[in-house]
OpenMM code with the backbone's topology and positions (N, CA, C; nanometers):
from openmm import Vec3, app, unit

residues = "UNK UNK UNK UNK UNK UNK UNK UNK UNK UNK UNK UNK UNK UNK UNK UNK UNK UNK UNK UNK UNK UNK UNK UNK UNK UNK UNK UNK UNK UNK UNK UNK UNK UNK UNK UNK UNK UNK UNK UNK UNK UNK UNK UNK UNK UNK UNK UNK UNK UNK UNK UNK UNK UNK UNK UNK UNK UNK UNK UNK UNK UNK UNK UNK UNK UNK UNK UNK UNK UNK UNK UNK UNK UNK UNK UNK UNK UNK UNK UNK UNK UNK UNK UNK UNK UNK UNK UNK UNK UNK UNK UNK UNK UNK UNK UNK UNK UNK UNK UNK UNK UNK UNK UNK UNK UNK UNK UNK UNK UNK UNK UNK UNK UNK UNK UNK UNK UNK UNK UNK UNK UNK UNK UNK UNK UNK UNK UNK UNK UNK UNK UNK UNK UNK UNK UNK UNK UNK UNK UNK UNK UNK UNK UNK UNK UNK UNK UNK UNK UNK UNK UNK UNK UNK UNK UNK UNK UNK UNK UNK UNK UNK UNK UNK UNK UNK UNK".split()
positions = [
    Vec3(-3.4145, -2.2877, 0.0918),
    Vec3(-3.3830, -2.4156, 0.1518),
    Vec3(-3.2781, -2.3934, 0.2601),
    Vec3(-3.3126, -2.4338, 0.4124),
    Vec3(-3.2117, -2.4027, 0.4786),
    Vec3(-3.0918, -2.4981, 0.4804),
    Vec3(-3.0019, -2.5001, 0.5426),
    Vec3(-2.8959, -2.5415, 0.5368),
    Vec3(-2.8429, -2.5946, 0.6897),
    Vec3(-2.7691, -2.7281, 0.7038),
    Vec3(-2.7751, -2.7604, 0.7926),
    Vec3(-2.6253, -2.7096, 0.8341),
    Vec3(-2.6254, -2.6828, 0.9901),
    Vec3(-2.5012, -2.6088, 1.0733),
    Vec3(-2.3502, -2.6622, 0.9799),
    Vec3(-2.3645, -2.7790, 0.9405),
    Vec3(-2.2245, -2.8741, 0.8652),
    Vec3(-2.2081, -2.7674, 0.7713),
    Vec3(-2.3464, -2.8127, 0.6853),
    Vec3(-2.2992, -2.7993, 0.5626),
    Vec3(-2.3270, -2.5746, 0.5411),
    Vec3(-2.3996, -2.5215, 0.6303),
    Vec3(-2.3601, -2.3608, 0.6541),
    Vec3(-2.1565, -2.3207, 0.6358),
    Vec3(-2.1323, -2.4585, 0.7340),
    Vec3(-1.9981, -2.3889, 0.7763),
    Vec3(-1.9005, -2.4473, 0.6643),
    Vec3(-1.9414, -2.5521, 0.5349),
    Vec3(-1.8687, -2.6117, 0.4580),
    Vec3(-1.8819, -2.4728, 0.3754),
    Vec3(-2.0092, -2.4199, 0.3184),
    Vec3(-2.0329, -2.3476, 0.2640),
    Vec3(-1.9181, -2.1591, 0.2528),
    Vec3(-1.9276, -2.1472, 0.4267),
    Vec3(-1.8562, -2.0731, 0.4817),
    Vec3(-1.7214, -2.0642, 0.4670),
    Vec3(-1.6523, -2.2134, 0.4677),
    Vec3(-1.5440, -2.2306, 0.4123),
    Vec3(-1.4352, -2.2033, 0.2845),
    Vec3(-1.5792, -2.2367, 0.1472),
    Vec3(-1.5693, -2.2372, 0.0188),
    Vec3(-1.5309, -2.0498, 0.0358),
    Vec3(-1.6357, -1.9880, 0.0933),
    Vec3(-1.6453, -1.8544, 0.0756),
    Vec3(-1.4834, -1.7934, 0.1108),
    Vec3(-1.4473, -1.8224, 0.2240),
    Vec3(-1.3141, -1.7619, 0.2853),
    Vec3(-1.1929, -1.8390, 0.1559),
    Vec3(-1.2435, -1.9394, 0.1630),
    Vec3(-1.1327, -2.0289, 0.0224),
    Vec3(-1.0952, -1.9538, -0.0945),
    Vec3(-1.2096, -1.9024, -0.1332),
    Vec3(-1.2260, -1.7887, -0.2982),
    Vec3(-1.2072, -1.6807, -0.2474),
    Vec3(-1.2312, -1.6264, -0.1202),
    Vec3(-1.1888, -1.4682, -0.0813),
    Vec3(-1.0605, -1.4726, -0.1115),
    Vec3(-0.9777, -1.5341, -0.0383),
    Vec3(-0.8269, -1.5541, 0.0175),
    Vec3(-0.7580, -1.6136, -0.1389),
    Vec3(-0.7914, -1.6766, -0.2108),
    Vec3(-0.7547, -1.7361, -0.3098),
    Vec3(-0.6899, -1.6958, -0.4139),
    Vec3(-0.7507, -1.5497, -0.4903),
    Vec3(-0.6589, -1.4610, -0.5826),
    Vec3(-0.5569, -1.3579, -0.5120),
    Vec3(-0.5536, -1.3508, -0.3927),
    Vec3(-0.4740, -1.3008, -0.3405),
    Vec3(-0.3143, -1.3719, -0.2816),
    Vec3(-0.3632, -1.5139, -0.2769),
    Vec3(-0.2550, -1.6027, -0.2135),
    Vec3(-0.2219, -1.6689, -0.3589),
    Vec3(-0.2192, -1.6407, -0.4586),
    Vec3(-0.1535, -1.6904, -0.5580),
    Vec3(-0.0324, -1.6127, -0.5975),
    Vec3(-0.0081, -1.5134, -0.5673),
    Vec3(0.1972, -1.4758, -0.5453),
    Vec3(0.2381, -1.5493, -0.5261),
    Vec3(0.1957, -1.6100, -0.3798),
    Vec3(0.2609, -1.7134, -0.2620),
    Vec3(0.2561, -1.8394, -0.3052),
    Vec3(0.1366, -1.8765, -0.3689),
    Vec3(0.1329, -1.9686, -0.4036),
    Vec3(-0.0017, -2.0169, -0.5020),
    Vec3(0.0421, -2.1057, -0.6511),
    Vec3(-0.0516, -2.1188, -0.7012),
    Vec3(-0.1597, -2.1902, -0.7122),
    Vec3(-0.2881, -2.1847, -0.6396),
    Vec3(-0.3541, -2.2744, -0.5980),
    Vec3(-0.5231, -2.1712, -0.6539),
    Vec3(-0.5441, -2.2803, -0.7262),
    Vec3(-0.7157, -2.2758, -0.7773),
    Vec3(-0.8147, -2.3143, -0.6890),
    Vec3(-0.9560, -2.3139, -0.6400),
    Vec3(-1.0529, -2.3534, -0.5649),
    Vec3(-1.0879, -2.4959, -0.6342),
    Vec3(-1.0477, -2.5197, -0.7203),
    Vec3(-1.0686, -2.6536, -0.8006),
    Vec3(-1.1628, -2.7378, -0.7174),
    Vec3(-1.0293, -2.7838, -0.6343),
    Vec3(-1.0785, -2.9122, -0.5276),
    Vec3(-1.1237, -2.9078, -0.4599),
    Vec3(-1.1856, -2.7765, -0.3688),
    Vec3(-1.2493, -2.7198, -0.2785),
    Vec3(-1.3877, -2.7407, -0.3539),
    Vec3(-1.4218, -2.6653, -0.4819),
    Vec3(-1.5785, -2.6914, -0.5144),
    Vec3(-1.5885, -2.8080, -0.5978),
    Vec3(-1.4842, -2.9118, -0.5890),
    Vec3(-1.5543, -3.1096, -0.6543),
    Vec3(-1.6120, -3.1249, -0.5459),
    Vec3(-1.5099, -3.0863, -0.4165),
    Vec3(-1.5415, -3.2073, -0.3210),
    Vec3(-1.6968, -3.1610, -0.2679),
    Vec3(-1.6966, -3.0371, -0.2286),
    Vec3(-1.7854, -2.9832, -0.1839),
    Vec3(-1.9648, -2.9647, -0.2471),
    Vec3(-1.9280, -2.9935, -0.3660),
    Vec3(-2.0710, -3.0418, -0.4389),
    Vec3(-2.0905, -3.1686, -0.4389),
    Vec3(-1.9898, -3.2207, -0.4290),
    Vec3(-2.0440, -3.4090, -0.3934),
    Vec3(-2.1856, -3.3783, -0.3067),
    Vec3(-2.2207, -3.3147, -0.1915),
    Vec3(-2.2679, -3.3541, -0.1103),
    Vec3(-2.3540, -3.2123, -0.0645),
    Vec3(-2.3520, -3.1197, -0.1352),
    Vec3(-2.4227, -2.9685, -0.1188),
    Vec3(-2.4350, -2.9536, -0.2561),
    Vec3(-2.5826, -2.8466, -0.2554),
    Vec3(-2.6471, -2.7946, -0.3855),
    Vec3(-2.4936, -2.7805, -0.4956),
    Vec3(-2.5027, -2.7839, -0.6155),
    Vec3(-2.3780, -2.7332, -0.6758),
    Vec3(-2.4081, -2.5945, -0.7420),
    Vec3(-2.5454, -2.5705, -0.7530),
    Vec3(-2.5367, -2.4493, -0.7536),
    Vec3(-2.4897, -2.3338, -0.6822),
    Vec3(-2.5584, -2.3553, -0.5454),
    Vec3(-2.4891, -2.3229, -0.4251),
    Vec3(-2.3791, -2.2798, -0.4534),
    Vec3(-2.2533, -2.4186, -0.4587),
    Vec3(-2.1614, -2.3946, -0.4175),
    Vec3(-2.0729, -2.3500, -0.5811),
    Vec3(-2.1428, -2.3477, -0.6634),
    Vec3(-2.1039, -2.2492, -0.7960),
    Vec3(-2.1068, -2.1228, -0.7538),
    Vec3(-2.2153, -2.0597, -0.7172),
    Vec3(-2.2169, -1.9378, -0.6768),
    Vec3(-2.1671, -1.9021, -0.5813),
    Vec3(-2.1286, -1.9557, -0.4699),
    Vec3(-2.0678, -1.9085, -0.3366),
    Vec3(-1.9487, -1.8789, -0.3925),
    Vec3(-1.8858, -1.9907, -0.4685),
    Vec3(-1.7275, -1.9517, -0.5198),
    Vec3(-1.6872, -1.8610, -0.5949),
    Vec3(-1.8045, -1.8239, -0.6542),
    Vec3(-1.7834, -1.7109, -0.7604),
    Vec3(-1.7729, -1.5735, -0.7029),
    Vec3(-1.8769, -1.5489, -0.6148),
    Vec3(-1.9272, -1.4258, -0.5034),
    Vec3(-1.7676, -1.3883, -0.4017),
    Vec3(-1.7449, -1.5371, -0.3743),
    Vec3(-1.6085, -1.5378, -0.2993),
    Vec3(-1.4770, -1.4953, -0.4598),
    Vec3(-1.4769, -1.5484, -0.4908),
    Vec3(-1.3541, -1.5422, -0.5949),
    Vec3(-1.3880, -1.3577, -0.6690),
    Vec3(-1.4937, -1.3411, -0.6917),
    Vec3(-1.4970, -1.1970, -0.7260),
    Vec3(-1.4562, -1.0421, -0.6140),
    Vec3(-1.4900, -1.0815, -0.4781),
    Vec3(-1.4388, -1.0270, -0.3882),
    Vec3(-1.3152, -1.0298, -0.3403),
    Vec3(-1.2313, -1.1221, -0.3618),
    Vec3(-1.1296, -1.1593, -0.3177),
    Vec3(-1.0121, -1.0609, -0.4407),
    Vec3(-1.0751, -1.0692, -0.5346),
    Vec3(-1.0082, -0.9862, -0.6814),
    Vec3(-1.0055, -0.8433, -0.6461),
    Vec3(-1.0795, -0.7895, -0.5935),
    Vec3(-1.0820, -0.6724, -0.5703),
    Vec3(-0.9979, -0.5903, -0.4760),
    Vec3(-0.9302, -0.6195, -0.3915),
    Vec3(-0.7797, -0.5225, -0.3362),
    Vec3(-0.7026, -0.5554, -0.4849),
    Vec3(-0.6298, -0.6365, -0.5626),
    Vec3(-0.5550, -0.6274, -0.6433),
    Vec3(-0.6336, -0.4845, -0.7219),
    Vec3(-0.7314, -0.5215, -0.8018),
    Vec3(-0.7819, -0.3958, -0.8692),
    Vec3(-0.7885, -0.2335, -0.8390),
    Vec3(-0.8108, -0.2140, -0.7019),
    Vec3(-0.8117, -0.1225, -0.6418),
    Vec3(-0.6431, -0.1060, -0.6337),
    Vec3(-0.5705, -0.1753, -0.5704),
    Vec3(-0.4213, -0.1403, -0.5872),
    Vec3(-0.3280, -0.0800, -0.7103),
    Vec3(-0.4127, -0.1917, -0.8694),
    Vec3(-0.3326, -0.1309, -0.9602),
    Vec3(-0.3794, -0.0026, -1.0202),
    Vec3(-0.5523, 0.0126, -0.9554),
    Vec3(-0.6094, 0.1479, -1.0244),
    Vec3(-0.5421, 0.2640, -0.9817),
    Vec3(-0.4690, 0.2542, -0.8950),
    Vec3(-0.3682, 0.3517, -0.8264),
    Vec3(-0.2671, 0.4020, -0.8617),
    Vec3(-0.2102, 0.3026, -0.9371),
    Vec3(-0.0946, 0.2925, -1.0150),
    Vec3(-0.0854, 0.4747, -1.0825),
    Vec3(0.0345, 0.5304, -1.0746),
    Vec3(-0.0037, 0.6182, -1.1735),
    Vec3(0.1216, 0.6111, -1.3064),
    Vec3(0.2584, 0.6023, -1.2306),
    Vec3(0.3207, 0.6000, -1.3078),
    Vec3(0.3522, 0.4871, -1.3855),
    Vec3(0.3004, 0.5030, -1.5415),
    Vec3(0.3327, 0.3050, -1.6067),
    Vec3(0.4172, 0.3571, -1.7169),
    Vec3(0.5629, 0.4658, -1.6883),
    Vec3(0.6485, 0.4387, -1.7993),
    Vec3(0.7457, 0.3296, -1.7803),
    Vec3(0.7527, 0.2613, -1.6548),
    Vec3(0.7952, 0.1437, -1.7202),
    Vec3(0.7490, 0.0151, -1.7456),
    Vec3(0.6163, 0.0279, -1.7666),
    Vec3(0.5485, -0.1033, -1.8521),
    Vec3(0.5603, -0.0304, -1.9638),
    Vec3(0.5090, 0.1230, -2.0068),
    Vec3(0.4984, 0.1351, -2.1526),
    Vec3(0.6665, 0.0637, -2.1906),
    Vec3(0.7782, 0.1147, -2.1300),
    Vec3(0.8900, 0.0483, -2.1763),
    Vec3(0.9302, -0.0326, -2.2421),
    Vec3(0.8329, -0.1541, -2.1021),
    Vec3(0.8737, -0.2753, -2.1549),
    Vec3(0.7840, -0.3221, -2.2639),
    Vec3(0.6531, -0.2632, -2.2888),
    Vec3(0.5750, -0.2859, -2.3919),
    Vec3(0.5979, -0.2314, -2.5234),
    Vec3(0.7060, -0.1171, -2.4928),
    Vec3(0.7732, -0.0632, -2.6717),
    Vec3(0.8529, -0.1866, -2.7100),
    Vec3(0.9733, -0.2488, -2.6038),
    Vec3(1.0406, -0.3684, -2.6265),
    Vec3(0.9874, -0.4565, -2.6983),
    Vec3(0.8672, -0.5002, -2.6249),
    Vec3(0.8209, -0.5907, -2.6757),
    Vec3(0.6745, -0.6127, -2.7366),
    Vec3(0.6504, -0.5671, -2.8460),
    Vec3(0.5670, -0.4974, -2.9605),
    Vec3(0.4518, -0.5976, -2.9752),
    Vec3(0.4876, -0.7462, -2.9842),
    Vec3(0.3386, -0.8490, -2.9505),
    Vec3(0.2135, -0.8244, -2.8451),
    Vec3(0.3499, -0.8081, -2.7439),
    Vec3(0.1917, -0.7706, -2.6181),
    Vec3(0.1532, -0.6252, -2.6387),
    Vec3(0.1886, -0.5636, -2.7052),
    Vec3(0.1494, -0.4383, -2.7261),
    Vec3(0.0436, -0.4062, -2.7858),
    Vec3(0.0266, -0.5270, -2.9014),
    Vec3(-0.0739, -0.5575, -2.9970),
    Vec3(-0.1559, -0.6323, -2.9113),
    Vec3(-0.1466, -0.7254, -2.8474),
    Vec3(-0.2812, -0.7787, -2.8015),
    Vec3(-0.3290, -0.7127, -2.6639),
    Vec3(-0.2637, -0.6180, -2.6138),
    Vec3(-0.3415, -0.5209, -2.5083),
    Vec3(-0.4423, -0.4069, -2.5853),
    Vec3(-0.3474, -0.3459, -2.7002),
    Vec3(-0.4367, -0.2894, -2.7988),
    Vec3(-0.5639, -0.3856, -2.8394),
    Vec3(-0.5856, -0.4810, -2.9152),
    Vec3(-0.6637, -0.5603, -2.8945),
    Vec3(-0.8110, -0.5541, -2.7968),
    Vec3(-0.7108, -0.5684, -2.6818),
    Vec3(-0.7975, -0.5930, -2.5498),
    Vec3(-0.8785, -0.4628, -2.5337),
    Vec3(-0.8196, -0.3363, -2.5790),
    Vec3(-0.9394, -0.2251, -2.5169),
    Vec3(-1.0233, -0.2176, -2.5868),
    Vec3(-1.0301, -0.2900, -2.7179),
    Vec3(-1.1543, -0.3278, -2.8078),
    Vec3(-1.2724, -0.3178, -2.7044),
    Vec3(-1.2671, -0.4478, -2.5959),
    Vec3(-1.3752, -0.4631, -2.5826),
    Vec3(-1.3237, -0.5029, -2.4285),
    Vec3(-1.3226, -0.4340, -2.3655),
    Vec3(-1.2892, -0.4958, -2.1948),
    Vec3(-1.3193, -0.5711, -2.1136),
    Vec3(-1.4597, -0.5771, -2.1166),
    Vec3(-1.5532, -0.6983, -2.0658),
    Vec3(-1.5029, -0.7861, -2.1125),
    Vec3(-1.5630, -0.8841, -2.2369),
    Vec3(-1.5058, -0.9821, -2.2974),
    Vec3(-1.3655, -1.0215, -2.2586),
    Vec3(-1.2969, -0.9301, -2.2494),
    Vec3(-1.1231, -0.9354, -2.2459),
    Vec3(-1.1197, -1.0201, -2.0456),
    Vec3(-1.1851, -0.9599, -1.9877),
    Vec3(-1.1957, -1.0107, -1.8071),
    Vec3(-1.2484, -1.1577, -1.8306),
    Vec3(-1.3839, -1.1500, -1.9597),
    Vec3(-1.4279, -1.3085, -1.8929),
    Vec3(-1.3078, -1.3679, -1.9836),
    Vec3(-1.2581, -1.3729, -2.1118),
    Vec3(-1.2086, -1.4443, -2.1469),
    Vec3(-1.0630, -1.4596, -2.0766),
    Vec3(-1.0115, -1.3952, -1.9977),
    Vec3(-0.8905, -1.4227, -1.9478),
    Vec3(-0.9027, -1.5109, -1.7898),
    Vec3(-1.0499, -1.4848, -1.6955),
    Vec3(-1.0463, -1.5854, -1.6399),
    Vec3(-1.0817, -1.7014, -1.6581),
    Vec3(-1.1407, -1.7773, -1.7823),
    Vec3(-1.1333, -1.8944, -1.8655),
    Vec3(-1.0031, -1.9366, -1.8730),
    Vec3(-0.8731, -1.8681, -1.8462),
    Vec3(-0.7736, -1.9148, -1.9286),
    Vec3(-0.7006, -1.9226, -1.7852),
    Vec3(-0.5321, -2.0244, -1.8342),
    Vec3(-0.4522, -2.0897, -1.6664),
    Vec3(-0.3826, -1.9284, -1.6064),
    Vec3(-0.4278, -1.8150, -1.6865),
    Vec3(-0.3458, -1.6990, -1.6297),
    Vec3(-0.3929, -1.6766, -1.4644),
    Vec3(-0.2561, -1.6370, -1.3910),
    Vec3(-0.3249, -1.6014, -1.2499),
    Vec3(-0.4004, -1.4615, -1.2369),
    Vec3(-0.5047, -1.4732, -1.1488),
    Vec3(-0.6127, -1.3934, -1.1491),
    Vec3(-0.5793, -1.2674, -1.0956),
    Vec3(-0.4183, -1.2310, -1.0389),
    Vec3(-0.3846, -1.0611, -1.0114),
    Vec3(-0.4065, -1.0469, -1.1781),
    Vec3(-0.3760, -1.1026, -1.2902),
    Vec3(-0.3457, -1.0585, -1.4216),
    Vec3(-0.5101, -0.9961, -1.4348),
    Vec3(-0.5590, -1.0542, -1.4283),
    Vec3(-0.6995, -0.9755, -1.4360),
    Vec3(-0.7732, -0.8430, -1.3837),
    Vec3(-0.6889, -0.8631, -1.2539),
    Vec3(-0.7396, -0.7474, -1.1000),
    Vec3(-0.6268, -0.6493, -1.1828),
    Vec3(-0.5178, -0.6619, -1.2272),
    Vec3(-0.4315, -0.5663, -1.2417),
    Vec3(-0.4658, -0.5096, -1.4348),
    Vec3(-0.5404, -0.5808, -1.5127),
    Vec3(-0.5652, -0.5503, -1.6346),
    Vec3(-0.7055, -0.4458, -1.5949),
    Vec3(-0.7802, -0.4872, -1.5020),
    Vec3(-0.9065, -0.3831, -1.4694),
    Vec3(-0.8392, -0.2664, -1.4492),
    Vec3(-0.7714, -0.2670, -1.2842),
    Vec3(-0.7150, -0.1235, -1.2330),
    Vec3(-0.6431, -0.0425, -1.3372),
    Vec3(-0.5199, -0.0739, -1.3930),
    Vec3(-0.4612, 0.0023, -1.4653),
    Vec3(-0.5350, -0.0159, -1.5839),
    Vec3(-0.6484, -0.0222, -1.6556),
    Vec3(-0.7192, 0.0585, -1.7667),
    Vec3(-0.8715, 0.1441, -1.7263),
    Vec3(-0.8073, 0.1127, -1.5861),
    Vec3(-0.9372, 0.1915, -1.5057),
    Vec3(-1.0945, 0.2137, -1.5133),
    Vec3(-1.0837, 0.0236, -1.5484),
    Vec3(-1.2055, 0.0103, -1.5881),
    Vec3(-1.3180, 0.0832, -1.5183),
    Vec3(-1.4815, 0.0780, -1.4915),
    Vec3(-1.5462, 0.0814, -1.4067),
    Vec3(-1.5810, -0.0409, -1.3235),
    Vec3(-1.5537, -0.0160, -1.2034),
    Vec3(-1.5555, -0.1088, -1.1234),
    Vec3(-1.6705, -0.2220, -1.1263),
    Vec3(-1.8113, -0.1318, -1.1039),
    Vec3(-1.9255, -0.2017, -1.1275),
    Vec3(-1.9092, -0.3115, -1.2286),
    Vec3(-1.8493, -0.2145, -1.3600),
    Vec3(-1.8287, -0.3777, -1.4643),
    Vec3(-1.7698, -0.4424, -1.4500),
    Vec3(-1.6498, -0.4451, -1.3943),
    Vec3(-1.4872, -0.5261, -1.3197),
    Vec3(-1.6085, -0.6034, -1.2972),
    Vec3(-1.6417, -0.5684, -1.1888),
    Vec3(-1.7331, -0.6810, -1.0962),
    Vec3(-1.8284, -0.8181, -1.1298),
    Vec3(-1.8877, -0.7551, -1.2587),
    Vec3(-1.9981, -0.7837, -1.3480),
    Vec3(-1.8948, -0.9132, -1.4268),
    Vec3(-1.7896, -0.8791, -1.4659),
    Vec3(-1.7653, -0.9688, -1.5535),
    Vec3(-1.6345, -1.0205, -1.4978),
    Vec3(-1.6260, -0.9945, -1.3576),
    Vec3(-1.5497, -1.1210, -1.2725),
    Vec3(-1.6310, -1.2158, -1.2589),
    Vec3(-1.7909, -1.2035, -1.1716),
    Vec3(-1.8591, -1.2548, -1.1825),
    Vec3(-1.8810, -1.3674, -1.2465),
    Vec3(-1.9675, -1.3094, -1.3889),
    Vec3(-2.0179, -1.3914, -1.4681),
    Vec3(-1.8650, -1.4889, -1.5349),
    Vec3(-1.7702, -1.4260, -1.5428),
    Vec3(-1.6741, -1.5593, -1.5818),
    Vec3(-1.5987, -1.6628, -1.5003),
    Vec3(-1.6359, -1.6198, -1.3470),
    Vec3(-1.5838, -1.7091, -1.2649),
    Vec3(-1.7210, -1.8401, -1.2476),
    Vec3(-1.8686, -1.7362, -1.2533),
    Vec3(-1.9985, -1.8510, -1.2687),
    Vec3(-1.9774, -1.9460, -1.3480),
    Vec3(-1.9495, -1.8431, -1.4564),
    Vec3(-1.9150, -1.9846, -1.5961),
    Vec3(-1.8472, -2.0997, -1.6096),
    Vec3(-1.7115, -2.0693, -1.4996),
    Vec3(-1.6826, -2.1525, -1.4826),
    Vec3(-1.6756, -2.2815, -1.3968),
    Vec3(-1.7278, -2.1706, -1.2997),
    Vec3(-1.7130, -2.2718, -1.1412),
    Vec3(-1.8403, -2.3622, -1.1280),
    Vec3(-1.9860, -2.2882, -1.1780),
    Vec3(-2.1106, -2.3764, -1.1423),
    Vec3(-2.0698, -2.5474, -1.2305),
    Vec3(-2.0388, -2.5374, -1.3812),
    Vec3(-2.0423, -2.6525, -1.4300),
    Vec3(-1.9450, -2.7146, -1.3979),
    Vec3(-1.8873, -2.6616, -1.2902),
    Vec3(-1.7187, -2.7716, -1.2396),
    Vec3(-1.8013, -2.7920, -1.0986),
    Vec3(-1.8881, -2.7045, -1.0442),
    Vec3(-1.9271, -2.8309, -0.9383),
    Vec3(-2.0333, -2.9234, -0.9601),
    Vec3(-2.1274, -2.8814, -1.0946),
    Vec3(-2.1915, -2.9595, -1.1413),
    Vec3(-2.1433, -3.0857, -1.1375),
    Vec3(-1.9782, -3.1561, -1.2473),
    Vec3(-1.9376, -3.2266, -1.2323),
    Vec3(-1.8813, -3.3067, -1.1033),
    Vec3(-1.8529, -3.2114, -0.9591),
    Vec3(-1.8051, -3.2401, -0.8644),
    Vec3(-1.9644, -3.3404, -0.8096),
    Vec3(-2.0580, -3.2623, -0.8220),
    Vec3(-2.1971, -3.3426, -0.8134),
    Vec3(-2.2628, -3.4873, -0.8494),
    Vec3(-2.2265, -3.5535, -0.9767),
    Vec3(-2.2047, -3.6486, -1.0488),
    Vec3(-2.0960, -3.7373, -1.0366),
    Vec3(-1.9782, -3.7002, -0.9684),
    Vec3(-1.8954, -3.7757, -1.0126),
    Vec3(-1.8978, -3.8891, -0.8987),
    Vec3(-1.9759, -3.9258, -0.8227),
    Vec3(-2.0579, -3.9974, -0.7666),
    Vec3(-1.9389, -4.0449, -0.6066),
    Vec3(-1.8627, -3.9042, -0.5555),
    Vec3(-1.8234, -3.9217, -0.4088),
    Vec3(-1.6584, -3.9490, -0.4490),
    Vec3(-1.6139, -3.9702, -0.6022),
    Vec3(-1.4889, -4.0170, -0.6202),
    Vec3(-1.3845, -3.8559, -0.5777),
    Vec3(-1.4421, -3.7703, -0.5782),
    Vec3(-1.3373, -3.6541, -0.5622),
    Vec3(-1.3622, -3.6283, -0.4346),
    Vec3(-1.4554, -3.6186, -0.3682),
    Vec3(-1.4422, -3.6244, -0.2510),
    Vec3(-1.3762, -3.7311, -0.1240),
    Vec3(-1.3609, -3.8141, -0.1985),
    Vec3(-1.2669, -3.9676, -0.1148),
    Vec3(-1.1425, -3.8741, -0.1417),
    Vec3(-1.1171, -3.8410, -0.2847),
    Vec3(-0.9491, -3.7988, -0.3143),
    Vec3(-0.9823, -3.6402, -0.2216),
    Vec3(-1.0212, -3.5794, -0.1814),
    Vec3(-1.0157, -3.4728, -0.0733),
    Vec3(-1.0076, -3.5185, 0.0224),
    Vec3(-1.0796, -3.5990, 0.0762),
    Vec3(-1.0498, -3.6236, 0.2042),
    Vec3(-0.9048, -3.7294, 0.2269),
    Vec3(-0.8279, -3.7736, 0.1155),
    Vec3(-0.7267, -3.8435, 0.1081),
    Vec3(-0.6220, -3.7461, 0.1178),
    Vec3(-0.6384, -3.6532, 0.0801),
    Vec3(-0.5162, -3.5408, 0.0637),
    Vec3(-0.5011, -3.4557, 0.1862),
    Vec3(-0.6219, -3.4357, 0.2196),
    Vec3(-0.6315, -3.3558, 0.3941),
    Vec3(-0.5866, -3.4343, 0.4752),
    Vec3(-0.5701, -3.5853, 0.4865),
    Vec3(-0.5429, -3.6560, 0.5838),
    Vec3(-0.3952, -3.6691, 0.5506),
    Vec3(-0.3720, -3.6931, 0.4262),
    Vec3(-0.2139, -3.7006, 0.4180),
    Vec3(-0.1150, -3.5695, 0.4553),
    Vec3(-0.2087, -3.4143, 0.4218),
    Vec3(-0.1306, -3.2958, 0.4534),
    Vec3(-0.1517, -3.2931, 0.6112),
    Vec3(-0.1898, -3.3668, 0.6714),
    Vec3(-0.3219, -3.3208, 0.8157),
    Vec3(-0.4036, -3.2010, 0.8558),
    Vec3(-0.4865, -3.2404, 0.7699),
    Vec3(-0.5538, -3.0957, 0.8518),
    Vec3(-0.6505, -3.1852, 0.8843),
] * unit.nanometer
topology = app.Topology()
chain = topology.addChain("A")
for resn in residues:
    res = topology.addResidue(resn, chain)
    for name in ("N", "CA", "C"):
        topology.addAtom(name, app.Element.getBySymbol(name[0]), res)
């Protein structure tokens, strides 16, 4: 189904939104949330489930690559002898690694925590990828699903907030 020049470049947008997105959360903490309500009001929500995901999984990847670099971690082991809980639930986590990526982007943690839990256990990337993926799909298609349904009300409140920040 083609896509009309608007809605190509709305699309285009979402994409640079989720690239830029796990990376600009140091700076500042900001989710694609409102980017894929508003934007399924009025485009496929599948579409724009998957665009965000494709974008949000690429965008993860300099963090991962940065912490796979990492070599020296005696002072996380440090701080992880200190403090013996997270010690246990990182142990935990190499149970099963996959699982451990989707279930942590389900959760309000920021998404370097993820890019930096891949690199430094040096996951394989391919799977990094695989199960950035599928847990950002999981989440993002049925949130624009809802952006789809909610019958233009989140998109009035987007376009209320752009006009008040001005863009």
């Amino acid at each position: 189904m083609p896509f009309s020049g608007s809605a190509a470049a709305e699309l285009a947008f979402l994409f640079a939104v989720t690239v830029l997105t796990p990376n600009l959360n140091f700076i500042m903490p900001f989710r694609p949330i409102l980017v894929i309500l508003a934007l399924s009001t009025h485009l496929p929500f599948v579409w724009v489930g998957l665009i965000a995901s494709v974008g949000a999984t690429l965008g993860a990847l300099p963090i991962y690559y940065a912490s796979a670099k990492v070599r020296d971690l005696t002072k996380v082991q440090a701080w992880l002898h200190r403090h013996s809980k997270w010690q246990r639930v990182i142990d935990r986590a190499k149970r099963s690694p996959f699982l451990t990526i989707l279930l942590l982007l389900w959760t309000p943690v920021p998404d370097q925590l993820v890019g930096l839990y891949g690199g430094l256990e040096k996951y394989p990337i391919w799977r990094y990828i695989l199960a950035n993926f599928i847990g950002r799909a999981v989440w993002y298609v049925p949130l624009a699903y809802i952006g789809s349904i909610s019958g233009g009300t989140v998109s009035a409140a987007w376009h209320t907030v752009t006009r008040w920040v001005g863009w």
